[in-house]
PDBQT receptor file of N, H, CA, C and O in Angstrom, charges set to zero:
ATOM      1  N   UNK A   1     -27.637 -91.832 -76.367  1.00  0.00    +0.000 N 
ATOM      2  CA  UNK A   1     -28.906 -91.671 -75.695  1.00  0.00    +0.000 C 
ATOM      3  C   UNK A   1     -28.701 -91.752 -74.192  1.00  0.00    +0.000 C 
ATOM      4  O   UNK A   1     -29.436 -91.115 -73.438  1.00  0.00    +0.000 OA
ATOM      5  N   UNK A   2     -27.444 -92.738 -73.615  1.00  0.00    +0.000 N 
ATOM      6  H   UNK A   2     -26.847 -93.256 -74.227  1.00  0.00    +0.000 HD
ATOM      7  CA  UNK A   2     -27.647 -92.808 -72.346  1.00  0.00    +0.000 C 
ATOM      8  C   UNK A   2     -27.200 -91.174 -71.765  1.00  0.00    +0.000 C 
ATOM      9  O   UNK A   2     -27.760 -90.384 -71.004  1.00  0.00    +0.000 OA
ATOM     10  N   UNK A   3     -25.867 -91.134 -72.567  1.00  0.00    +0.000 N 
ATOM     11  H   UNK A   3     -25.412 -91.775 -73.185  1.00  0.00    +0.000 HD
ATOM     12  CA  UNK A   3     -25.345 -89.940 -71.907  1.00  0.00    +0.000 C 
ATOM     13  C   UNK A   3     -26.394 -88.670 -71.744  1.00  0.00    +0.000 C 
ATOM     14  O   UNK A   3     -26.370 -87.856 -70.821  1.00  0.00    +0.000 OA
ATOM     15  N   UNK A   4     -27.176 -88.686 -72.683  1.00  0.00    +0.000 N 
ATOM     16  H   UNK A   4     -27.196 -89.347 -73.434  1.00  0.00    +0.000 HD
ATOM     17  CA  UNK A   4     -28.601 -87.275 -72.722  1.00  0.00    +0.000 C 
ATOM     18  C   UNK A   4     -29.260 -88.020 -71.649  1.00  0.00    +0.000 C 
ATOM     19  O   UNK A   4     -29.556 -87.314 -70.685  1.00  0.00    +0.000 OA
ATOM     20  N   UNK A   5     -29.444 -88.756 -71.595  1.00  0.00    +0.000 N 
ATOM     21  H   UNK A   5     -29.204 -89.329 -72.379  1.00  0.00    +0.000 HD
ATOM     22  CA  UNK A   5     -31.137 -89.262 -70.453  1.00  0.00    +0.000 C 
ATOM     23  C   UNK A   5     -30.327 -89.461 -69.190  1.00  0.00    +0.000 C 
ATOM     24  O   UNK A   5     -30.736 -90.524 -68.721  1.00  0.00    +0.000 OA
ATOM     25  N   UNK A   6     -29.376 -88.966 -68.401  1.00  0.00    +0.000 N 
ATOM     26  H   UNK A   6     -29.044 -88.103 -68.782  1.00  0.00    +0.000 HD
ATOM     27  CA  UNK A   6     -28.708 -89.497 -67.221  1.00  0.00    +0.000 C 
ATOM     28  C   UNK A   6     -29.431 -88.468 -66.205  1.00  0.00    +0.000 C 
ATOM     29  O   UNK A   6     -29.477 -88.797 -65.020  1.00  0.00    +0.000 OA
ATOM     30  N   UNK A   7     -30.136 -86.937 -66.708  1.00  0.00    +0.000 N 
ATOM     31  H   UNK A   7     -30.099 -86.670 -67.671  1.00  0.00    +0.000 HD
ATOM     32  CA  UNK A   7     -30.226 -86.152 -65.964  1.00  0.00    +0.000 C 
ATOM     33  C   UNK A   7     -32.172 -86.448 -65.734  1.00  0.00    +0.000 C 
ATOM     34  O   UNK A   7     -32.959 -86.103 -64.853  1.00  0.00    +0.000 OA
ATOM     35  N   UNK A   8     -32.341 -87.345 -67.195  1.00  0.00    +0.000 N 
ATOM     36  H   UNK A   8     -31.702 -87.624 -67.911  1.00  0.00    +0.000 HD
ATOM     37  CA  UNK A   8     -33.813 -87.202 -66.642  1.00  0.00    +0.000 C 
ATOM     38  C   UNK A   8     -34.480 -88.501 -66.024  1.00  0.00    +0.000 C 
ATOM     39  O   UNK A   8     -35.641 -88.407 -65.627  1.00  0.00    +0.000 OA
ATOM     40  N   UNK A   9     -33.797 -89.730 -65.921  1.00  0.00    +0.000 N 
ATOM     41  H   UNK A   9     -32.854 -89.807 -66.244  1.00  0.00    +0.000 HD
ATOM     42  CA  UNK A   9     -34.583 -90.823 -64.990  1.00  0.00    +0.000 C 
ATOM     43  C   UNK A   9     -32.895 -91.166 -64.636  1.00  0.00    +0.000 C 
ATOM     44  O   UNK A   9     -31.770 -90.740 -64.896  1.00  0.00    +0.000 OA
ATOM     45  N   UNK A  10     -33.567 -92.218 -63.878  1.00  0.00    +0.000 N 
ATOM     46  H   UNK A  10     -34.481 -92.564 -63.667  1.00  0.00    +0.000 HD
ATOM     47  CA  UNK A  10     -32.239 -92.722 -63.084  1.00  0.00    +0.000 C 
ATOM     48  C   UNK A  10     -31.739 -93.603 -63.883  1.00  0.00    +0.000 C 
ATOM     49  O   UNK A  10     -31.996 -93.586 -65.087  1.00  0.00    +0.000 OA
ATOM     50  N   UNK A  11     -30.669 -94.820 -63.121  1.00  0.00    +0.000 N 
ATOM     51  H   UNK A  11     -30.460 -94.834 -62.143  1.00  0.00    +0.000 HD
ATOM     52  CA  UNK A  11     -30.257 -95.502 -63.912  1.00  0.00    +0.000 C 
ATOM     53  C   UNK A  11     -30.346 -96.603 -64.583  1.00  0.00    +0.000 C 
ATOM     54  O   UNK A  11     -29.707 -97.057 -65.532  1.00  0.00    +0.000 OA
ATOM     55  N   UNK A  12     -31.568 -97.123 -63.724  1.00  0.00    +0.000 N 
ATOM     56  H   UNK A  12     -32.087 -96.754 -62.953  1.00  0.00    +0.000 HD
ATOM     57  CA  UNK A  12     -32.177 -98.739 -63.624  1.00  0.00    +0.000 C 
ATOM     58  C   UNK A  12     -33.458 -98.324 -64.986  1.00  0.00    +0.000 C 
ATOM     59  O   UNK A  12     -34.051 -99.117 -65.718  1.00  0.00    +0.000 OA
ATOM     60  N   UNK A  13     -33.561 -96.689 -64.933  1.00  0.00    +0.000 N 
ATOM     61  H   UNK A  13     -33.079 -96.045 -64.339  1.00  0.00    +0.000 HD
ATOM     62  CA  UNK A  13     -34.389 -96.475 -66.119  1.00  0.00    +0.000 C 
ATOM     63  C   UNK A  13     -33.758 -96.391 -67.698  1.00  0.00    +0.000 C 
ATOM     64  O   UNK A  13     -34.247 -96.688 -68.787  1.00  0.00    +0.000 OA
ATOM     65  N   UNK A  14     -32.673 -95.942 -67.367  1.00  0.00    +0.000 N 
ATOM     66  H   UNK A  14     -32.276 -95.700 -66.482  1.00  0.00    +0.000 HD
ATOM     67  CA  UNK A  14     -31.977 -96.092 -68.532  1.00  0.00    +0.000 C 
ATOM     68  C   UNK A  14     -31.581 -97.701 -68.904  1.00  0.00    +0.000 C 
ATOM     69  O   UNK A  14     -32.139 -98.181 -69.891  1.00  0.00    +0.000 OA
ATOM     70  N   UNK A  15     -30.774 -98.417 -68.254  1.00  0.00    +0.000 N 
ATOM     71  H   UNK A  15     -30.321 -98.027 -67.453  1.00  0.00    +0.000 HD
ATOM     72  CA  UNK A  15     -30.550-100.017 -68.022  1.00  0.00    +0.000 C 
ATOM     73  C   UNK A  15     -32.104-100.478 -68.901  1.00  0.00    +0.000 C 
ATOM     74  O   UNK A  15     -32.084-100.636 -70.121  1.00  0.00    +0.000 OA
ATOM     75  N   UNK A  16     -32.823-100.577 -68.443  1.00  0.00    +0.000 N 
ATOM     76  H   UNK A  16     -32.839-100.449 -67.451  1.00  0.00    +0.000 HD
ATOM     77  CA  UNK A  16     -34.138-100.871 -69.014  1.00  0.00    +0.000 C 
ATOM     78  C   UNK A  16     -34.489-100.558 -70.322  1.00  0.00    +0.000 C 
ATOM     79  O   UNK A  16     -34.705-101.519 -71.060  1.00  0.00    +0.000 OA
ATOM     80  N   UNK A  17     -34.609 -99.310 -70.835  1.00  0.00    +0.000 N 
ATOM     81  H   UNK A  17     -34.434 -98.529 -70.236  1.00  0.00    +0.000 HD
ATOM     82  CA  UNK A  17     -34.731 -99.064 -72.179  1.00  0.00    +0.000 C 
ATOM     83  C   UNK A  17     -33.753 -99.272 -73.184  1.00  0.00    +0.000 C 
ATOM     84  O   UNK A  17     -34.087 -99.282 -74.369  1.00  0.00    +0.000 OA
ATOM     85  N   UNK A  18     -32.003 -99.519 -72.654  1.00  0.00    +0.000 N 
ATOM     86  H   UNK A  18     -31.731 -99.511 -71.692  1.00  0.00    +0.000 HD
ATOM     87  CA  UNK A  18     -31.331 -99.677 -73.381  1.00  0.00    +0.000 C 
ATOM     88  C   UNK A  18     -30.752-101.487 -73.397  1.00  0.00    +0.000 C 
ATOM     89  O   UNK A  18     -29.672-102.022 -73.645  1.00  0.00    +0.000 OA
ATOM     90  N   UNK A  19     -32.174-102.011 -72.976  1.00  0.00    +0.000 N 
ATOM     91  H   UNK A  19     -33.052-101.576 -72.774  1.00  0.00    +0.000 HD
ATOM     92  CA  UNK A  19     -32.233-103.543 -72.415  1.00  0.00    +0.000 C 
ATOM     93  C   UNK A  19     -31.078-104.369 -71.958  1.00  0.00    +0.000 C 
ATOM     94  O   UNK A  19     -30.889-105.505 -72.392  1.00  0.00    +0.000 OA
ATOM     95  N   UNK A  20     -30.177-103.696 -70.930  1.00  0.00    +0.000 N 
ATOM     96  H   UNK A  20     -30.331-102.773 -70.577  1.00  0.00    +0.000 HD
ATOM     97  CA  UNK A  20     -28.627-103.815 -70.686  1.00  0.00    +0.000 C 
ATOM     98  C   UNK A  20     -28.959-104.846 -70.005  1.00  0.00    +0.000 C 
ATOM     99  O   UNK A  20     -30.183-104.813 -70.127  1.00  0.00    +0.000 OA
ATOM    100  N   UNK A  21     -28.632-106.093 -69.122  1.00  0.00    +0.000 N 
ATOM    101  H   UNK A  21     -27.637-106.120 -69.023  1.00  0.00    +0.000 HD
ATOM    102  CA  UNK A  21     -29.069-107.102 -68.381  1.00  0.00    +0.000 C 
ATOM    103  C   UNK A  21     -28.410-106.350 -66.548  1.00  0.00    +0.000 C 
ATOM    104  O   UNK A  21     -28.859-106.457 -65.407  1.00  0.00    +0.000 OA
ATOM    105  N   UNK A  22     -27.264-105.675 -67.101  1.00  0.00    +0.000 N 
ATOM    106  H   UNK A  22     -26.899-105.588 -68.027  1.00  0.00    +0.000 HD
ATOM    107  CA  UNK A  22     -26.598-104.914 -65.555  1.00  0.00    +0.000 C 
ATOM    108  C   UNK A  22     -26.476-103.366 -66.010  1.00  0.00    +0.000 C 
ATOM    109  O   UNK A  22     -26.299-102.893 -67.133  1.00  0.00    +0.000 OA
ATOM    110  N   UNK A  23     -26.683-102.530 -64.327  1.00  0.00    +0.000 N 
ATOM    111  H   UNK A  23     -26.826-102.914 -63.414  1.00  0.00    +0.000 HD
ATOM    112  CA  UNK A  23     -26.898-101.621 -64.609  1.00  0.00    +0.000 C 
ATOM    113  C   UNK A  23     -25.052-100.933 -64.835  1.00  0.00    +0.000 C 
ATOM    114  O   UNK A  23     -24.623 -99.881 -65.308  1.00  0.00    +0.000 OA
ATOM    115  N   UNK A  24     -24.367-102.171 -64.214  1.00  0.00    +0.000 N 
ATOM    116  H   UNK A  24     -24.716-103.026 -63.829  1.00  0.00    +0.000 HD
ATOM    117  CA  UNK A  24     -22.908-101.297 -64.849  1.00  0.00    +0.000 C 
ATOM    118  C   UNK A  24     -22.507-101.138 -65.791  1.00  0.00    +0.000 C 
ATOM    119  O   UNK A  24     -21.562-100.467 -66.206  1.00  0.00    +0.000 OA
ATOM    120  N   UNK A  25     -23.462-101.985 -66.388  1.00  0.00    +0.000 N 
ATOM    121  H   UNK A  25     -24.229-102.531 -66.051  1.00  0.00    +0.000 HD
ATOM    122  CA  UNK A  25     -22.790-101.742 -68.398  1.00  0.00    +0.000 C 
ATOM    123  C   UNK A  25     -23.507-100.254 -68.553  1.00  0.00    +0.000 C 
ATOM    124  O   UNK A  25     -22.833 -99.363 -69.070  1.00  0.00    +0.000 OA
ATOM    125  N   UNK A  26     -24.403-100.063 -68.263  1.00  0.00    +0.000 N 
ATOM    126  H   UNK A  26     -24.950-100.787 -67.843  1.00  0.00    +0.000 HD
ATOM    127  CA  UNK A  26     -25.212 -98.623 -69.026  1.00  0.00    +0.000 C 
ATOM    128  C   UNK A  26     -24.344 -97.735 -67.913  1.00  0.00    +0.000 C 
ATOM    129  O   UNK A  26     -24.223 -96.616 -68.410  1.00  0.00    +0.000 OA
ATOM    130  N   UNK A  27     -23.717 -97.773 -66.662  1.00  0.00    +0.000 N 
ATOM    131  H   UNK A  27     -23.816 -98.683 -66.258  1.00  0.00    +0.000 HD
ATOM    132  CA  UNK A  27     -23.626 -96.798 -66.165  1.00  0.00    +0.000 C 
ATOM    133  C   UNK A  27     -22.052 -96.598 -66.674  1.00  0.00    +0.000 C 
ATOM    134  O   UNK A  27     -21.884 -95.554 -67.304  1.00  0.00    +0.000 OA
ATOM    135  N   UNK A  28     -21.017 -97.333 -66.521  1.00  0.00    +0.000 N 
ATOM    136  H   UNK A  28     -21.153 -98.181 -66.009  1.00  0.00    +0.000 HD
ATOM    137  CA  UNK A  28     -19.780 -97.279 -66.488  1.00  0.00    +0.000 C 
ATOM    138  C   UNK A  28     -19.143 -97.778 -68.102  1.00  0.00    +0.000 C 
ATOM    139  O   UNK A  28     -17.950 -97.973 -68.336  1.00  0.00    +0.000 OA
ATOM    140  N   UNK A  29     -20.584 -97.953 -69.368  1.00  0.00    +0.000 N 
ATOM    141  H   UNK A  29     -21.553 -97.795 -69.177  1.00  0.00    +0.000 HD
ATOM    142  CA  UNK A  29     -20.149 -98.032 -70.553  1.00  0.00    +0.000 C 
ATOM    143  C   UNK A  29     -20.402 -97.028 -71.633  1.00  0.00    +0.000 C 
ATOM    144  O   UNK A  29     -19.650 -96.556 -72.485  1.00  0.00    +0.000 OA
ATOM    145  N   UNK A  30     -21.849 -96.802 -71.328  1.00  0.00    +0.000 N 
ATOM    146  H   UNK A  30     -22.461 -97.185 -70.636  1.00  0.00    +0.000 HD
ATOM    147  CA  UNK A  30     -22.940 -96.047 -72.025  1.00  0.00    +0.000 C 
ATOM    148  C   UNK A  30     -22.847 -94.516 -71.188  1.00  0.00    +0.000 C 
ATOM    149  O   UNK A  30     -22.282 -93.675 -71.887  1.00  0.00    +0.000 OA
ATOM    150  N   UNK A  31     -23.197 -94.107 -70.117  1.00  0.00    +0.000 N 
ATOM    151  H   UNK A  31     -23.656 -94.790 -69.549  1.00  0.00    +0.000 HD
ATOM    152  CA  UNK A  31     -22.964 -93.323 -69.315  1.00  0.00    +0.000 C 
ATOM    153  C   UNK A  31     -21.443 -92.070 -69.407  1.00  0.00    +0.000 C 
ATOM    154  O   UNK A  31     -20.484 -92.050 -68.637  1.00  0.00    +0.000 OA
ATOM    155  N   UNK A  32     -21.648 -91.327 -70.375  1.00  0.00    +0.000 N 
ATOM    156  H   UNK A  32     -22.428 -91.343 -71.001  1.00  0.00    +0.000 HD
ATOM    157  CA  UNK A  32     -20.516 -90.353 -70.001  1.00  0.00    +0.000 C 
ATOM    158  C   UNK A  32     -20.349 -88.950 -69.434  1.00  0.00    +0.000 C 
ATOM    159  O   UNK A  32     -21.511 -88.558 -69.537  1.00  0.00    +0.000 OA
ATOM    160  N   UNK A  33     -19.808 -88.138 -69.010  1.00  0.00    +0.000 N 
ATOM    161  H   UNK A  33     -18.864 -88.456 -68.927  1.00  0.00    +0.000 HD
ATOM    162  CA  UNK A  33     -19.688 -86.778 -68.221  1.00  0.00    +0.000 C 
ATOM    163  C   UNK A  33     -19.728 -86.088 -69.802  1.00  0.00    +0.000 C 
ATOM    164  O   UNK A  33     -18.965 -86.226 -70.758  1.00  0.00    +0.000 OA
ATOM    165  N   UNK A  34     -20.997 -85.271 -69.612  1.00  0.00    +0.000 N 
ATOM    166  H   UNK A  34     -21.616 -85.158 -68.835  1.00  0.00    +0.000 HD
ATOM    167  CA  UNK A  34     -21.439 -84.217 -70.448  1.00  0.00    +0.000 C 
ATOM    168  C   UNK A  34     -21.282 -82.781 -70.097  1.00  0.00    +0.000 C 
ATOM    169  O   UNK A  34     -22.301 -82.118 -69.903  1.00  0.00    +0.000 OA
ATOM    170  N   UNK A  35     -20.318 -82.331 -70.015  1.00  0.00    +0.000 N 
ATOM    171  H   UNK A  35     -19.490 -82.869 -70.173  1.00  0.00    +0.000 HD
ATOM    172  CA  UNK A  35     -19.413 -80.787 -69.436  1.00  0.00    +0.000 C 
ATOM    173  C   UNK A  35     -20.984 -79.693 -70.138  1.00  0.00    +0.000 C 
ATOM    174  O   UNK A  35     -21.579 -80.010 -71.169  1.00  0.00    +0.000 OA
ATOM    175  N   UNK A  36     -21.311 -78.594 -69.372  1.00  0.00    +0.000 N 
ATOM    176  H   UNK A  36     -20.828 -78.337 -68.535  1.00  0.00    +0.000 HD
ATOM    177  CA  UNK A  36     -22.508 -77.654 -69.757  1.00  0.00    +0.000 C 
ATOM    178  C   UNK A  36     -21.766 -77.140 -70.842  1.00  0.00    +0.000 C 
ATOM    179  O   UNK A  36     -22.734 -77.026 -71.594  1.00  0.00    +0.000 OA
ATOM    180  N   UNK A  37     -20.680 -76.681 -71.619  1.00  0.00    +0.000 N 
ATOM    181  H   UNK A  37     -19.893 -76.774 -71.008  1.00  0.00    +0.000 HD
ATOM    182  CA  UNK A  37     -20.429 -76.629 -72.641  1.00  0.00    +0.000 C 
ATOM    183  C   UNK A  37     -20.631 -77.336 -73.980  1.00  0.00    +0.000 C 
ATOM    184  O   UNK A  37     -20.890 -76.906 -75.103  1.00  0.00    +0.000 OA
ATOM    185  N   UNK A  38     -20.444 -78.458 -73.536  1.00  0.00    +0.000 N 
ATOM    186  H   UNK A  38     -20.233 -78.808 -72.623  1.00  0.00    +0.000 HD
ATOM    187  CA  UNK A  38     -20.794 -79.255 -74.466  1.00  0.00    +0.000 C 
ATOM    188  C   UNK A  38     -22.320 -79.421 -75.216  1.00  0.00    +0.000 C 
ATOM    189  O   UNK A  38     -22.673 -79.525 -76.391  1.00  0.00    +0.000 OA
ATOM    190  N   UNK A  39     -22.983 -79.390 -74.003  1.00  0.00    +0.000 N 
ATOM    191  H   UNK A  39     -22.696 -79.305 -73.048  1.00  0.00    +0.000 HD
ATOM    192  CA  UNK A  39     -24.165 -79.566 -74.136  1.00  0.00    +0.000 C 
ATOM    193  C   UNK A  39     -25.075 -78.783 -74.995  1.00  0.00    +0.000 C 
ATOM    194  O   UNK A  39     -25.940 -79.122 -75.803  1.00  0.00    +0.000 OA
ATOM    195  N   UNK A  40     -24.361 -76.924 -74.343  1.00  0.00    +0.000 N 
ATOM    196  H   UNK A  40     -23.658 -76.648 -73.687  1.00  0.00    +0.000 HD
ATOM    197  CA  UNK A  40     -24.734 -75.908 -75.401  1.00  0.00    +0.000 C 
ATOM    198  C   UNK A  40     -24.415 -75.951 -76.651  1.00  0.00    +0.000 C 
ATOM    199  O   UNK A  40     -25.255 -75.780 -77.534  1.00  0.00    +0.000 OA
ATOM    200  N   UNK A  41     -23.475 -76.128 -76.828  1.00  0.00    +0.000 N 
ATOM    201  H   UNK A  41     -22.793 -76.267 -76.111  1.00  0.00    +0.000 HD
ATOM    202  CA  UNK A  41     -22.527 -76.510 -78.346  1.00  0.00    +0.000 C 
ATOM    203  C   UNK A  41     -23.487 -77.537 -79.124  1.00  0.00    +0.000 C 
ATOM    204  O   UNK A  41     -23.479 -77.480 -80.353  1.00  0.00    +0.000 OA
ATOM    205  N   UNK A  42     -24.363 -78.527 -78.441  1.00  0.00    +0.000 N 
ATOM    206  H   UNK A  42     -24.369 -78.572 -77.442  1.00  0.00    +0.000 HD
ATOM    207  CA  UNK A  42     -24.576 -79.691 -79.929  1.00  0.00    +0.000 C 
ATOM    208  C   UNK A  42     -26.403 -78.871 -79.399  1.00  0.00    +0.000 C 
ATOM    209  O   UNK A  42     -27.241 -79.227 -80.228  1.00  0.00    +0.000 OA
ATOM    210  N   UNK A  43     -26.876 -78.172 -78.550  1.00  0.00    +0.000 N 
ATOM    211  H   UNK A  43     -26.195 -77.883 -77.876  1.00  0.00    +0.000 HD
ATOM    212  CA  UNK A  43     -27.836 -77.650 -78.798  1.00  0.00    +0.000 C 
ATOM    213  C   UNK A  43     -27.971 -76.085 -79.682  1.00  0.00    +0.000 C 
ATOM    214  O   UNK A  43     -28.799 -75.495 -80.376  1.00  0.00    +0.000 OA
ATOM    215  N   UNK A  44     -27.125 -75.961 -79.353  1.00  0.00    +0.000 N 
ATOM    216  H   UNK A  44     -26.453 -76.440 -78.789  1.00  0.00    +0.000 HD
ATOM    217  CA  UNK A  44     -26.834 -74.573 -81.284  1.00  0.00    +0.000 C 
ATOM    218  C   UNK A  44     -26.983 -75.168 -82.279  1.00  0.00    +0.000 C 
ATOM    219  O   UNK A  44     -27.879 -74.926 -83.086  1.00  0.00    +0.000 OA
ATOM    220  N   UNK A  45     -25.938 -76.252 -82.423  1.00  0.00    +0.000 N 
ATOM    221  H   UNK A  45     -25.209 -76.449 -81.767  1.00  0.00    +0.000 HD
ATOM    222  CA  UNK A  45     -25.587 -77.132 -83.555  1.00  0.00    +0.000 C 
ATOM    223  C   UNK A  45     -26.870 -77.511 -83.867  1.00  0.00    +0.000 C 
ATOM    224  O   UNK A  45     -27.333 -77.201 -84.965  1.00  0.00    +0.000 OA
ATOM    225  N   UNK A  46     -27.503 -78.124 -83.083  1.00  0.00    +0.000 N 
ATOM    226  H   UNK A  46     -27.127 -78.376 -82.192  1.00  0.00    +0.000 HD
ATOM    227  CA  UNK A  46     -29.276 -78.891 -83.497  1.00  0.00    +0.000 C 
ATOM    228  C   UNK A  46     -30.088 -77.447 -83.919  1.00  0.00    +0.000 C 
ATOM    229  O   UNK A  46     -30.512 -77.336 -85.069  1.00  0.00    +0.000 OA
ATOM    230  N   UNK A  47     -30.274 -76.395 -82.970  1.00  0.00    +0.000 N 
ATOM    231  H   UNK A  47     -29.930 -76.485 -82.036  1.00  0.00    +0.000 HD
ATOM    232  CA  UNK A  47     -30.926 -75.611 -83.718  1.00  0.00    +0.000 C 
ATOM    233  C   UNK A  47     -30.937 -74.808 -84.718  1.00  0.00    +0.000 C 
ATOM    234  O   UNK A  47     -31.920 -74.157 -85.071  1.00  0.00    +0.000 OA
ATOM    235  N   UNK A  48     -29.791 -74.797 -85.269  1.00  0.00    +0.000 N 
ATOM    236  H   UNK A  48     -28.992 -75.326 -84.982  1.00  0.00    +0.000 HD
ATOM    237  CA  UNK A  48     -29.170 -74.217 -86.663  1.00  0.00    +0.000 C 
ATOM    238  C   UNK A  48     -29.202 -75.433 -87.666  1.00  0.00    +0.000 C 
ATOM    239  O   UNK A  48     -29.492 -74.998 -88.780  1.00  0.00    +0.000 OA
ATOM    240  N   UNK A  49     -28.970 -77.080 -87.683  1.00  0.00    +0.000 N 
ATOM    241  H   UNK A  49     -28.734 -77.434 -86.777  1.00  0.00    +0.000 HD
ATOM    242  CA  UNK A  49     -29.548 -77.376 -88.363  1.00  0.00    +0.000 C 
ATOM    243  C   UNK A  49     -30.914 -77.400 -88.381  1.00  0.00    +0.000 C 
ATOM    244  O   UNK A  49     -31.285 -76.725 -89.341  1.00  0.00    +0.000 OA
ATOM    245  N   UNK A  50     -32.040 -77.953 -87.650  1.00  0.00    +0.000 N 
ATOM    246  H   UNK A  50     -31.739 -78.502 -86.870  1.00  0.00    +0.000 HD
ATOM    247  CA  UNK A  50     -33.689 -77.679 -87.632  1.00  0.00    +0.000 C 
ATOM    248  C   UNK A  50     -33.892 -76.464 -88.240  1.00  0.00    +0.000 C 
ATOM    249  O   UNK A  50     -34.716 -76.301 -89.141  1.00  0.00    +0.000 OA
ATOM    250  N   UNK A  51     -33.191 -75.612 -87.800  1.00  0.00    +0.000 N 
ATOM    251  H   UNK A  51     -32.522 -75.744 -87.069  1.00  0.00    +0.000 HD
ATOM    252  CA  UNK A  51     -33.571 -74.278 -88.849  1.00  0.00    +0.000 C 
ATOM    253  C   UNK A  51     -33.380 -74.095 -89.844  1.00  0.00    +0.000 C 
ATOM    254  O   UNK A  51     -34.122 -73.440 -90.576  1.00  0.00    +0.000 OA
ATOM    255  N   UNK A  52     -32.162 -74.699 -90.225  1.00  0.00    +0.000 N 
ATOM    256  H   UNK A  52     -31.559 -75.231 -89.630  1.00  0.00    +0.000 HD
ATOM    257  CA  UNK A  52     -32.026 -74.559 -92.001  1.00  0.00    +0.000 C 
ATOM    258  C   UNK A  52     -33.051 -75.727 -92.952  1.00  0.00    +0.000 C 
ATOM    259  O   UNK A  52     -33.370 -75.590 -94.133  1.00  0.00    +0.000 OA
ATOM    260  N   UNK A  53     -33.335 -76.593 -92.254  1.00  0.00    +0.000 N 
ATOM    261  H   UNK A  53     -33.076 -76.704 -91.294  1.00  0.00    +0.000 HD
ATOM    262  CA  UNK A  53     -33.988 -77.534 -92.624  1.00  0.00    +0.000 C 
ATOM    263  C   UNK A  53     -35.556 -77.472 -92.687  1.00  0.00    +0.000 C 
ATOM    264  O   UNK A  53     -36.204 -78.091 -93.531  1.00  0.00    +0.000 OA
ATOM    265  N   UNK A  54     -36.094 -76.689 -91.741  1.00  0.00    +0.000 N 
ATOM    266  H   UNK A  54     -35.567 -76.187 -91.055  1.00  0.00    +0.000 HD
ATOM    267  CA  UNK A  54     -37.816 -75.475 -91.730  1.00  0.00    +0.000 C 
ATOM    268  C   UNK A  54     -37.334 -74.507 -92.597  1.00  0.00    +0.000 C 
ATOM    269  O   UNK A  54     -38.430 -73.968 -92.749  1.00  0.00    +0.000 OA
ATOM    270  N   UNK A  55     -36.393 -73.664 -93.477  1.00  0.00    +0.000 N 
ATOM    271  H   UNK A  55     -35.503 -74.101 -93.353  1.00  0.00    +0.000 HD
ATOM    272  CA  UNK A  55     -36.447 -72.605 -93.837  1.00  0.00    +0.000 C 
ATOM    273  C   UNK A  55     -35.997 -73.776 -95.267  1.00  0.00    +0.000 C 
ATOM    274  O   UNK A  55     -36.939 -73.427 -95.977  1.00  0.00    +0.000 OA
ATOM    275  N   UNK A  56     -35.514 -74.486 -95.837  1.00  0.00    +0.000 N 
ATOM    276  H   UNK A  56     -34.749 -74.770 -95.259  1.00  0.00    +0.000 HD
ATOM    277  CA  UNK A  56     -35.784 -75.096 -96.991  1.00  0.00    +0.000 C 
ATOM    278  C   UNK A  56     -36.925 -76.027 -97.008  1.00  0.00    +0.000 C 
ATOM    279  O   UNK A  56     -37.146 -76.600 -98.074  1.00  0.00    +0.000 OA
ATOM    280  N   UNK A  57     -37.658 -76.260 -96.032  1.00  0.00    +0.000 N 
ATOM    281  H   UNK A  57     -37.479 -75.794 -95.166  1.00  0.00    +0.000 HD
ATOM    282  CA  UNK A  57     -38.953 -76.637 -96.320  1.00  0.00    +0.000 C 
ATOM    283  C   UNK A  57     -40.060 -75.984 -97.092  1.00  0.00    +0.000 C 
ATOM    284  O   UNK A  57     -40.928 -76.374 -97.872  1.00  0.00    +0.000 OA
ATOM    285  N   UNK A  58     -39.629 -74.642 -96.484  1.00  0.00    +0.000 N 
ATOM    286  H   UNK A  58     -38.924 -74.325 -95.850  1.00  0.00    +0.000 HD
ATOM    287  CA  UNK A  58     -40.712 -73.683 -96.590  1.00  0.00    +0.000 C 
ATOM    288  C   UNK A  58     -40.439 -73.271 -97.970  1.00  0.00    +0.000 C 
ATOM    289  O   UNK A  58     -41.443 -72.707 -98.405  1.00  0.00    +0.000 OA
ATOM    290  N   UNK A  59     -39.505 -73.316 -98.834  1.00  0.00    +0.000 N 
ATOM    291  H   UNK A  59     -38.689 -73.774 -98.481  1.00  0.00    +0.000 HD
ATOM    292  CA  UNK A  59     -39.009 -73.315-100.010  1.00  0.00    +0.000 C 
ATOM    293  C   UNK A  59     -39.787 -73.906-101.236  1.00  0.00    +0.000 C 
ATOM    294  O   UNK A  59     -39.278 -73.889-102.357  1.00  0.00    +0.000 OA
TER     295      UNK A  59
């Protein structure tokens, strides 16, 4: 979760929800470099499963 939410609040916001007491544990533990490849890759991956999973719903 930290590594997805780094681009959308800062870090003292993440620290907070992931109730860390310092923000170096969430930044320098939780916190990793997410390459734009990657990113595309597990968002295919998610929408090909969601899709197979609405198309056996609909079943």
């Amino acid at each position: 979760m930290a590594t997805r939410a780094q681009n959308l609040g800062s870090v003292k916001d993440i620290q907070s929800h992931l109730r860390h007491s310092r923000a170096d544990t969430t930044a320098n533990e939780y916190m990793q470099e997410l390459p734009e490849s990657v990113q595309q890759m597990v968002g295919s991956i998610y929408a090909m499963l969601t899709s197979a999973a609405t198309q056996q719903q609909a079943t």
